[in-house]
N, CA, C and O atoms as a printed pandas DataFrame, in Angstrom:
     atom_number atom_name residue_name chain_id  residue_number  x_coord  y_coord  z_coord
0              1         N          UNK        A               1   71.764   97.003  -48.983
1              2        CA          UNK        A               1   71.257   96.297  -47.829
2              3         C          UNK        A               1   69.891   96.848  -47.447
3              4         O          UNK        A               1   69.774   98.065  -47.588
4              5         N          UNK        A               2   68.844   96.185  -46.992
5              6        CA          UNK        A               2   67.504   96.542  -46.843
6              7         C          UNK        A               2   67.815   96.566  -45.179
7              8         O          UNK        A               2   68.580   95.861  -44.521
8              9         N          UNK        A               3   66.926   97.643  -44.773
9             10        CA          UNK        A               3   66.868   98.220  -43.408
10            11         C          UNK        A               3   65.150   97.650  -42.971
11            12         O          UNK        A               3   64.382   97.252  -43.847
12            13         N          UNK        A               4   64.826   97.699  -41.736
13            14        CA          UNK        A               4   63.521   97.993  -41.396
14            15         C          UNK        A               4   63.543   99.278  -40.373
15            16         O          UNK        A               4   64.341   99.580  -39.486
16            17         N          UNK        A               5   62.334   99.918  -40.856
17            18        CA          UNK        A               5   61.990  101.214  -39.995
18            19         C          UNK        A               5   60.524  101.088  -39.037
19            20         O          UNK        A               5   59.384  100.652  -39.196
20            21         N          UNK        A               6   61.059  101.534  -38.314
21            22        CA          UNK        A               6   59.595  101.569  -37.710
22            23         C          UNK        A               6   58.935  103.106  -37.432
23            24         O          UNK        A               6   59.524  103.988  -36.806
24            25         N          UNK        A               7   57.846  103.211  -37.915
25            26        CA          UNK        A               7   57.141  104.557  -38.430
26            27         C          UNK        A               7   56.057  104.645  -37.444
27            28         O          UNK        A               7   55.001  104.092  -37.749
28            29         N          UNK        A               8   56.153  105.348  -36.123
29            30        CA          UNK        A               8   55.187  105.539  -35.069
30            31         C          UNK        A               8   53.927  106.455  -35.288
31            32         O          UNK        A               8   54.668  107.438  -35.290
32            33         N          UNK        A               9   52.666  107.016  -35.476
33            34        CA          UNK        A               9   51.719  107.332  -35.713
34            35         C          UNK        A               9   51.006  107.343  -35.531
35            36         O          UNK        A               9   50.677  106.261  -35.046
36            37         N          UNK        A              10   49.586  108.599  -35.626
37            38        CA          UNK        A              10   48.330  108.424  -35.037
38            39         C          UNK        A              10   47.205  109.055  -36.534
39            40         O          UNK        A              10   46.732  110.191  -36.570
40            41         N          UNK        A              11   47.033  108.181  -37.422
41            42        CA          UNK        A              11   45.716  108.354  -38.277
42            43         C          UNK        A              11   44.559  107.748  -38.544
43            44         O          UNK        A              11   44.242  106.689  -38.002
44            45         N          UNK        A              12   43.548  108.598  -39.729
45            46        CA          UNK        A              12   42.488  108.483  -39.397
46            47         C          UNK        A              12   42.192  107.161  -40.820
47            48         O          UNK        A              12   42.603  107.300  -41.971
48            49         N          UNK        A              13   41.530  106.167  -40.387
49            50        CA          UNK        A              13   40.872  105.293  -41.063
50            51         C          UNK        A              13   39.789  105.613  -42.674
51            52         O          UNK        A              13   38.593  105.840  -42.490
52            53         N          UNK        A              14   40.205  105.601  -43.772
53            54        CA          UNK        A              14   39.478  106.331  -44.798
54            55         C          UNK        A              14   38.473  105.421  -45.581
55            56         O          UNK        A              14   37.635  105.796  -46.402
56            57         N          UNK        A              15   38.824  103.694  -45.004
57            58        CA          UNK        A              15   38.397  103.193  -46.346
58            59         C          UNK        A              15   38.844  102.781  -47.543
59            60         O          UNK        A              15   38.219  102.014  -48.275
60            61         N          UNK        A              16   39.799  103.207  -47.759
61            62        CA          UNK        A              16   40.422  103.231  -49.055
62            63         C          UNK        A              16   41.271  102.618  -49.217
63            64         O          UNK        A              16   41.828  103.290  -50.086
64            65         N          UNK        A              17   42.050  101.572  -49.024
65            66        CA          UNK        A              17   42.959  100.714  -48.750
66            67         C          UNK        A              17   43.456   99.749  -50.154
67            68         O          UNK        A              17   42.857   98.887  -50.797
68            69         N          UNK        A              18   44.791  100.324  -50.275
69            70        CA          UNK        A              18   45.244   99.693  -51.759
70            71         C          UNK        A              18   45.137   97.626  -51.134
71            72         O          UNK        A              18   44.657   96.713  -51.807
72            73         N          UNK        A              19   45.691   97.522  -49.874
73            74        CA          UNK        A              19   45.653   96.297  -49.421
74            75         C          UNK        A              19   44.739   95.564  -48.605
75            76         O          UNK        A              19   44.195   96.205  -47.706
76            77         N          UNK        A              20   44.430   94.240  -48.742
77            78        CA          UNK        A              20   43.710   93.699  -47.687
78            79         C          UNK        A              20   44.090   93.302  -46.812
79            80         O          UNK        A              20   45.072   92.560  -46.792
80            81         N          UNK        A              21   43.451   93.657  -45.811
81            82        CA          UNK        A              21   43.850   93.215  -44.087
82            83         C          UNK        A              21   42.645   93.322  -43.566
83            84         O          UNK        A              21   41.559   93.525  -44.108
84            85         N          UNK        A              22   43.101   93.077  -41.851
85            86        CA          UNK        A              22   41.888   93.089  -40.770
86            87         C          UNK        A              22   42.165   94.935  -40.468
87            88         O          UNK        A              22   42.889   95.223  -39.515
88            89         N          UNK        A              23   41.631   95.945  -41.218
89            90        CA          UNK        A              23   41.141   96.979  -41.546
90            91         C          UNK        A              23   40.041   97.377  -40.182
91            92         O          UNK        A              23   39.087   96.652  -39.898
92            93         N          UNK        A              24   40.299   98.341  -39.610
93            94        CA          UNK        A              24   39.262   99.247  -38.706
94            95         C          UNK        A              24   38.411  100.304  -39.271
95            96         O          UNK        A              24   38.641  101.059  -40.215
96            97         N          UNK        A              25   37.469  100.215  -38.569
97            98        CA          UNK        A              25   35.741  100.937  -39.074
98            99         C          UNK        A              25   36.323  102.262  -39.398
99           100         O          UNK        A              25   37.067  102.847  -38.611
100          101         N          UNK        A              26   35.881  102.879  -40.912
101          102        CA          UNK        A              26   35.810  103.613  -41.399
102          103         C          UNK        A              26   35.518  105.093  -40.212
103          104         O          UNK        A              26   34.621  105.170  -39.373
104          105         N          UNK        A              27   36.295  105.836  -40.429
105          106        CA          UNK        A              27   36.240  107.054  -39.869
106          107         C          UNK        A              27   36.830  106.876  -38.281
107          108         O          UNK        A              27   36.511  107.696  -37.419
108          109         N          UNK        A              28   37.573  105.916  -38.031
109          110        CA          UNK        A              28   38.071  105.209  -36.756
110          111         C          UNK        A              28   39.487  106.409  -36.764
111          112         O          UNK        A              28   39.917  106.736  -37.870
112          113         N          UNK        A              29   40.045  106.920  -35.688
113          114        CA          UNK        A              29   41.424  106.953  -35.291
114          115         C          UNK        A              29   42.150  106.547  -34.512
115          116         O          UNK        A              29   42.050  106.892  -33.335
116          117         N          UNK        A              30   43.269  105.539  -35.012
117          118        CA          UNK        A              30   44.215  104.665  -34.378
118          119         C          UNK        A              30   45.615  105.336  -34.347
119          120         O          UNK        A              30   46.261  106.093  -35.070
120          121         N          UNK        A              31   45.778  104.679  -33.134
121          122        CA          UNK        A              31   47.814  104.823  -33.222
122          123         C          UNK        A              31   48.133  103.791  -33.743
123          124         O          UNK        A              31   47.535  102.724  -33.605
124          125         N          UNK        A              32   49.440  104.044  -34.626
125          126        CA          UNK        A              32   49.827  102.779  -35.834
126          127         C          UNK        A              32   51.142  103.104  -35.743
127          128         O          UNK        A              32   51.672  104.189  -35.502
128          129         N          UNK        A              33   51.949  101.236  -36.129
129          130        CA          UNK        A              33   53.111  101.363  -36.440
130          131         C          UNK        A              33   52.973  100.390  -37.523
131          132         O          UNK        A              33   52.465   99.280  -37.684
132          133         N          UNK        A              34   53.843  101.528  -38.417
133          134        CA          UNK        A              34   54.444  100.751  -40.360
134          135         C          UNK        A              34   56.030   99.932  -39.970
135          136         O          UNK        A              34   56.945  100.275  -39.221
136          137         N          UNK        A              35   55.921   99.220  -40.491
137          138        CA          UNK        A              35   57.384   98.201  -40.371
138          139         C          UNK        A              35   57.386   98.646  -41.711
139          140         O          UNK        A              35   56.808   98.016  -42.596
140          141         N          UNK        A              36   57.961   99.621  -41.897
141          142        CA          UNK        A              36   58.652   99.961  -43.873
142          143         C          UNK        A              36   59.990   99.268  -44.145
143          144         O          UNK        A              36   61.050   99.527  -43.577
144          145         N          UNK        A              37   59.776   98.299  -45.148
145          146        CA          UNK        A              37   61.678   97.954  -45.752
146          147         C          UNK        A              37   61.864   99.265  -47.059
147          148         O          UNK        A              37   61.197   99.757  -47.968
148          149         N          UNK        A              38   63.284   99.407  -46.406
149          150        CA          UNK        A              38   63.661  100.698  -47.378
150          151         C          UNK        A              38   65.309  100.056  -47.805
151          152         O          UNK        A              38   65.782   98.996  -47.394
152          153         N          UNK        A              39   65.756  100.725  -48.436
153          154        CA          UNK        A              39   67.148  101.025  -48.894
154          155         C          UNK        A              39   68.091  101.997  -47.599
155          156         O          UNK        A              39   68.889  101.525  -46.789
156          157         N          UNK        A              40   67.754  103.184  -47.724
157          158        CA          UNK        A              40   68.550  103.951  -47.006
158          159         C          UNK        A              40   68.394  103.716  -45.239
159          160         O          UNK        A              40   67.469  103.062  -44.757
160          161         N          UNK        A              41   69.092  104.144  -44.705
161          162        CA          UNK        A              41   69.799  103.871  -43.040
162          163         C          UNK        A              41   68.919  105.486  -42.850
163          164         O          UNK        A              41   68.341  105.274  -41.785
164          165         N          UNK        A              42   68.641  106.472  -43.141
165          166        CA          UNK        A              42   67.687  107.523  -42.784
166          167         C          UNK        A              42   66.064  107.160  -42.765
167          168         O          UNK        A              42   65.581  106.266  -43.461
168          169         N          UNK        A              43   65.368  107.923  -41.938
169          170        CA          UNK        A              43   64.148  108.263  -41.892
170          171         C          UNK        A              43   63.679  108.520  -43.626
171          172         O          UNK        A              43   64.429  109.287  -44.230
172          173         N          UNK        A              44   62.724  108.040  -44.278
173          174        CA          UNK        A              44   62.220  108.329  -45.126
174          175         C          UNK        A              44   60.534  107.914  -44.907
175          176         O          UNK        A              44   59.808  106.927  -45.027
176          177         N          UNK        A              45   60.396  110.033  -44.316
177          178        CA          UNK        A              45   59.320  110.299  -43.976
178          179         C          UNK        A              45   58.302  110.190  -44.841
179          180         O          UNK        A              45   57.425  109.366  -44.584
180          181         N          UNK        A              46   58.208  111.024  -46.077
181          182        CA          UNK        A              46   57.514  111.252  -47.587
182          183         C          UNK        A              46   56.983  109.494  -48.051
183          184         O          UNK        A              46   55.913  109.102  -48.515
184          185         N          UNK        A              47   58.159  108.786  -47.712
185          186        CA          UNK        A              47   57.828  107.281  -48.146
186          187         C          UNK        A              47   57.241  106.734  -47.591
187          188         O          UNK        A              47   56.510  105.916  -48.148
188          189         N          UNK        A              48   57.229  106.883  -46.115
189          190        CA          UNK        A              48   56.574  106.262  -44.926
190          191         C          UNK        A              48   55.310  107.069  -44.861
191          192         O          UNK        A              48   54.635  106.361  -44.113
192          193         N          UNK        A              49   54.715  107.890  -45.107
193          194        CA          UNK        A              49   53.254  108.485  -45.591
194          195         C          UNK        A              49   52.333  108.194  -46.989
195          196         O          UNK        A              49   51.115  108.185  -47.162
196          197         N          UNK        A              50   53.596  107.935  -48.001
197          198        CA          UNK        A              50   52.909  107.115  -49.023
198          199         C          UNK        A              50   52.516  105.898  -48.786
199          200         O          UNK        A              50   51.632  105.534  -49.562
200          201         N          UNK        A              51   52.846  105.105  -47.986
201          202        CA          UNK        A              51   52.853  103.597  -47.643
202          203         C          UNK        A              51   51.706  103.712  -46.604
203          204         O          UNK        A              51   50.851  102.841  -46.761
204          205         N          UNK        A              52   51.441  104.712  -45.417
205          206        CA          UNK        A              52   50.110  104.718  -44.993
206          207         C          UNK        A              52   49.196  105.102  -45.675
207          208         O          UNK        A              52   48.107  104.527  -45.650
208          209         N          UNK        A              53   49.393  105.968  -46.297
209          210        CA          UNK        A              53   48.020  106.227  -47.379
210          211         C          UNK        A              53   47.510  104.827  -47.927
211          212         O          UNK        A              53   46.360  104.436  -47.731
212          213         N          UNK        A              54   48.396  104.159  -48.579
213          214        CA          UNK        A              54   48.201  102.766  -49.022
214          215         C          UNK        A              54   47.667  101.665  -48.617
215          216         O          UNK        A              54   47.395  100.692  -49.321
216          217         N          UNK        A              55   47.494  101.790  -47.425
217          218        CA          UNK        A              55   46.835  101.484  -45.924
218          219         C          UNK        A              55   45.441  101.693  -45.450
219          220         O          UNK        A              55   44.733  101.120  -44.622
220          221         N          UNK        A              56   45.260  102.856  -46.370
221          222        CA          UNK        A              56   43.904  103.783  -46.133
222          223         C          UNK        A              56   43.990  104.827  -45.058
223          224         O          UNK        A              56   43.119  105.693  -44.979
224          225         N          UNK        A              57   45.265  104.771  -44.012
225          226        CA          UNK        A              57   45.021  106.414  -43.361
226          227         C          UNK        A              57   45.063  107.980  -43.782
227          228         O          UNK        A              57   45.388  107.991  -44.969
228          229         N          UNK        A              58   44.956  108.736  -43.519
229          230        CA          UNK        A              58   45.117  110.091  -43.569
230          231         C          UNK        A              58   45.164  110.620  -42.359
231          232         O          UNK        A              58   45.356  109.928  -41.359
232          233         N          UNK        A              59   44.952  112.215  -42.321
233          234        CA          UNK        A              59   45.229  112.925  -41.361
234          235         C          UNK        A              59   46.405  112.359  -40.169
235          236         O          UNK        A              59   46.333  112.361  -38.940
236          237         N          UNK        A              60   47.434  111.912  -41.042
237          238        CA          UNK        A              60   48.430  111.260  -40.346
238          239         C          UNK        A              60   49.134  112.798  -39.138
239          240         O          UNK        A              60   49.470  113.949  -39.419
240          241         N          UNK        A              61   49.107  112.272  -38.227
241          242        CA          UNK        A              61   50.093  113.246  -36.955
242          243         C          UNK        A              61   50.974  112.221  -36.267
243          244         O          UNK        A              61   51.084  110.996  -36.333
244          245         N          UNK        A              62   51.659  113.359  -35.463
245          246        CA          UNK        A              62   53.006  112.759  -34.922
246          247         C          UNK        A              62   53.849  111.475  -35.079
247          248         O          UNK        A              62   54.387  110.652  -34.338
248          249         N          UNK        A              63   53.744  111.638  -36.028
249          250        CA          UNK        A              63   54.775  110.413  -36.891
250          251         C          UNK        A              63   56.042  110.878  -36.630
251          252         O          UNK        A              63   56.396  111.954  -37.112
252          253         N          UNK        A              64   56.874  110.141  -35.846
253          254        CA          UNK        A              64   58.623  109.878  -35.978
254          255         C          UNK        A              64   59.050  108.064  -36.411
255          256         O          UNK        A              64   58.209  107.176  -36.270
256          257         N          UNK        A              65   59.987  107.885  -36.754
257          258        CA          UNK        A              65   60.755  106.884  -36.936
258          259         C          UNK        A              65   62.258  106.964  -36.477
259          260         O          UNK        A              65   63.117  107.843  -36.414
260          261         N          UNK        A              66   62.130  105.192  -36.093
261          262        CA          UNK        A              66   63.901  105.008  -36.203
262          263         C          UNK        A              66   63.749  103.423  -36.745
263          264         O          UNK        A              66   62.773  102.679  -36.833
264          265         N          UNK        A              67   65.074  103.270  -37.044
265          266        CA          UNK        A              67   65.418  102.036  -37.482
266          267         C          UNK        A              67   65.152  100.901  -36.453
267          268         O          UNK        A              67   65.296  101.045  -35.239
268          269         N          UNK        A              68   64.723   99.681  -37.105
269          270        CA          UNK        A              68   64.299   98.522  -36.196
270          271         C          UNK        A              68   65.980   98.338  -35.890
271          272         O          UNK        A              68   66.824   98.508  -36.770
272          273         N          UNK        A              69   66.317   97.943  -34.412
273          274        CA          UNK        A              69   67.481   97.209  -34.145
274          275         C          UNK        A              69   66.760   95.769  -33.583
275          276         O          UNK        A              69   66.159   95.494  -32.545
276          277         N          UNK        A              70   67.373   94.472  -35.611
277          278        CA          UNK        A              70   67.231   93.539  -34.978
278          279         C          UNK        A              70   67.095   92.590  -34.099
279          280         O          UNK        A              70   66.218   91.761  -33.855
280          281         N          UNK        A              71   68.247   92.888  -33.605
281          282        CA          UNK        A              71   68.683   92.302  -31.807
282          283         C          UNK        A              71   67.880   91.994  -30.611
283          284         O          UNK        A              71   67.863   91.024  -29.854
284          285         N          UNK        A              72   67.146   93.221  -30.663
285          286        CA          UNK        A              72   66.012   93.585  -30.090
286          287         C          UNK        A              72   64.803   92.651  -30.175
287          288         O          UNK        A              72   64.099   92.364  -29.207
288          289         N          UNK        A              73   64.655   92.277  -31.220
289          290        CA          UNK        A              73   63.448   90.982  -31.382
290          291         C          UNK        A              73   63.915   89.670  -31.046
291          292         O          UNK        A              73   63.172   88.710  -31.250
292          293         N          UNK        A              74   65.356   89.471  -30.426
293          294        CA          UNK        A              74   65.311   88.364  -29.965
294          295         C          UNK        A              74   65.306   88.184  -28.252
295          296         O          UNK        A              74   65.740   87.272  -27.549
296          297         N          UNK        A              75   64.916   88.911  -28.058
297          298        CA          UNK        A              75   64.420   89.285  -26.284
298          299         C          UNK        A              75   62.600   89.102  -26.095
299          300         O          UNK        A              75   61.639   89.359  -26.820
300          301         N          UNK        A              76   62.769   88.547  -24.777
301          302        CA          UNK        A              76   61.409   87.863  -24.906
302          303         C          UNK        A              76   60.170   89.133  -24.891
303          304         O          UNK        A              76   59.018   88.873  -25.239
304          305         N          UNK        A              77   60.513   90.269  -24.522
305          306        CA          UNK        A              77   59.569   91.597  -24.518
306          307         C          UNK        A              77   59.060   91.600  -26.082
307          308         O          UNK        A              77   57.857   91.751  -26.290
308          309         N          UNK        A              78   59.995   91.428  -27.212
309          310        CA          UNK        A              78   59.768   91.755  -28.373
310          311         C          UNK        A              78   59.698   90.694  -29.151
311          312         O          UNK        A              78   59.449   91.051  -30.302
312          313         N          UNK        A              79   59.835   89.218  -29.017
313          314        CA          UNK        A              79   59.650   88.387  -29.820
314          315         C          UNK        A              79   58.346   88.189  -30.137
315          316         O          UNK        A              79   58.262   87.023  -30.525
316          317         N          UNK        A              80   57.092   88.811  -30.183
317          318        CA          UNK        A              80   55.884   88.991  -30.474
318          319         C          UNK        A              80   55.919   89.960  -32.094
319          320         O          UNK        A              80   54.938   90.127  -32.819
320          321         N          UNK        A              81   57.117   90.410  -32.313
321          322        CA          UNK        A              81   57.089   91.169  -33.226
322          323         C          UNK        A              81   57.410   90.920  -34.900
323          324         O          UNK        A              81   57.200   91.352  -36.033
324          325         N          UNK        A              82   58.158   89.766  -34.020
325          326        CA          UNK        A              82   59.271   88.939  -35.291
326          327         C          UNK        A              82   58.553   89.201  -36.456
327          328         O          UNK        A              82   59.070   89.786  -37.408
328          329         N          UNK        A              83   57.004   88.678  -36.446
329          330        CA          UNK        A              83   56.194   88.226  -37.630
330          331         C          UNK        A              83   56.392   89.595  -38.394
331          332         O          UNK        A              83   56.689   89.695  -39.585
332          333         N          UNK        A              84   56.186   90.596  -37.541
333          334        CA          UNK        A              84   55.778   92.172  -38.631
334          335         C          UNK        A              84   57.020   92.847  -39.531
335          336         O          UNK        A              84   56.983   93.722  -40.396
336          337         N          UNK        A              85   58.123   92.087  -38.977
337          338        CA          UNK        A              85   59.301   92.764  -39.193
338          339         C          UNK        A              85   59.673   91.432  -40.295
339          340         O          UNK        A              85   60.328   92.031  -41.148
340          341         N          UNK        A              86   59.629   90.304  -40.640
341          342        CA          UNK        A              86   59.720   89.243  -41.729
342          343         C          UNK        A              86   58.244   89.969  -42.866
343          344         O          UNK        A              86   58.296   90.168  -44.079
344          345         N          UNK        A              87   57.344   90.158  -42.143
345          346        CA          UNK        A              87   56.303   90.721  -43.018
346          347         C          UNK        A              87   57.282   91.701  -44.002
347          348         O          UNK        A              87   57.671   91.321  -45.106
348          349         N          UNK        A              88   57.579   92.886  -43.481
349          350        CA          UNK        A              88   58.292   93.853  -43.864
350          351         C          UNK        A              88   59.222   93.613  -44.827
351          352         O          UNK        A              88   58.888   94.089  -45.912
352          353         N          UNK        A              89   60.241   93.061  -44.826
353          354        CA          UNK        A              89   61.169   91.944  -45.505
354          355         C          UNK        A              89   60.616   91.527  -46.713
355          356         O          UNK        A              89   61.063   91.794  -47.828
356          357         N          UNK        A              90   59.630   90.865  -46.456
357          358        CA          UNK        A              90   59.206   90.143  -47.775
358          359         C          UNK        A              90   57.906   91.021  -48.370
359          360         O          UNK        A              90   57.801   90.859  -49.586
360          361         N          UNK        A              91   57.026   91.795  -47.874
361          362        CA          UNK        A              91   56.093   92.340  -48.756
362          363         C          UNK        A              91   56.560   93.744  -49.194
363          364         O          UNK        A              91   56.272   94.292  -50.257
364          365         N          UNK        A              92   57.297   94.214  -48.242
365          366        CA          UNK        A              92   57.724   95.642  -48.374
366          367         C          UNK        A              92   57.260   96.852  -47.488
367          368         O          UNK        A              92   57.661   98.016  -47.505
368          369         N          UNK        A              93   56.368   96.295  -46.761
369          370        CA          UNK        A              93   55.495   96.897  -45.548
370          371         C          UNK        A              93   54.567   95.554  -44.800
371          372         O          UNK        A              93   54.314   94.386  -45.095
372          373         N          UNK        A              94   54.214   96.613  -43.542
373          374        CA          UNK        A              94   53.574   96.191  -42.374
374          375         C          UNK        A              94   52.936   97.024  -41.472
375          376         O          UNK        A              94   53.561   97.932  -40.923
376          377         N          UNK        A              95   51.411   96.761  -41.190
377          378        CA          UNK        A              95   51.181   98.349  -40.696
378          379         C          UNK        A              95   49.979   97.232  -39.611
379          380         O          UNK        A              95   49.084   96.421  -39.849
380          381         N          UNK        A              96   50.656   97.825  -38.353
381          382        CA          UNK        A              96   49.608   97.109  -37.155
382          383         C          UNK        A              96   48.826   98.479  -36.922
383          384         O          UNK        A              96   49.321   99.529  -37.334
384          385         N          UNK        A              97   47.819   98.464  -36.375
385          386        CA          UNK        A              97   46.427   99.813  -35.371
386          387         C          UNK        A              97   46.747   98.899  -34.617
387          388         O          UNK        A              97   47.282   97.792  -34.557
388          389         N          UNK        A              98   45.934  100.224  -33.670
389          390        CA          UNK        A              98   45.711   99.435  -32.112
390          391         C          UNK        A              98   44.318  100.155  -31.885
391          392         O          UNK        A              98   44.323  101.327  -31.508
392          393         N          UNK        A              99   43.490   99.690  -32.037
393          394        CA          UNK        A              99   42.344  100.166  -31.370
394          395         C          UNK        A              99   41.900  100.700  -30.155
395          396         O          UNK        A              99   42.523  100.714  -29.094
396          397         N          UNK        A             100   40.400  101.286  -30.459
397          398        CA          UNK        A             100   40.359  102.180  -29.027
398          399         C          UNK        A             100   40.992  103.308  -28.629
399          400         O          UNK        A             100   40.708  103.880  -27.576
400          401         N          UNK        A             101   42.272  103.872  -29.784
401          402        CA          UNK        A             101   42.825  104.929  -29.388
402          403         C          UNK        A             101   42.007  106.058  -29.431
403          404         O          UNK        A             101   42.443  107.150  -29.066
């Protein structure tokens, strides 16, 4: 069964990005959350840092995770999210910034 995790974080923008997206200015530091689809019901930290690297961050800090509880996205606070968490599902990741951090 595939899980979604959500991987909370604050890194630094490198450039280097295995994927294309709407990407922030080089040498930028954002707080970020990865929507990782995994296999296991645990935190898989090591995986969830390979997958930002992939992203182009580094100097990744205070990263924790927990598991997405579906349920949760069907409440109107979180139905803004749906998209990142189907992202997740089908590409295998999802990684929003928030700028200005």
């Amino acid at each position: 069964m595939t899980n979604v995790f959500v991987y909370i974080f604050q890194g630094k923008y490198t450039g280097k990005s295995e994927y294309e997206y709407a990407n922030p200015d080089v040498g930028a530091i954002h707080k970020c959350i990865l929507y990782l689809s995994q296999d296991s019901k645990e935190n898989q930290f090591e995986y969830a840092e390979l997958e930002i690297r992939k992203y182009g961050f580094n100097e990744i800090e205070n990263m924790r995770g927990n598991p997405l509880d579906v349920e949760v996205l069907n409440t109107e606070s979180f139905k803004g999210f749906v998209g990142f968490y189907q992202e997740a599902l089908e590409e295998g990741s999802c990684l929003v910034y928030y700028p200005n951090t």
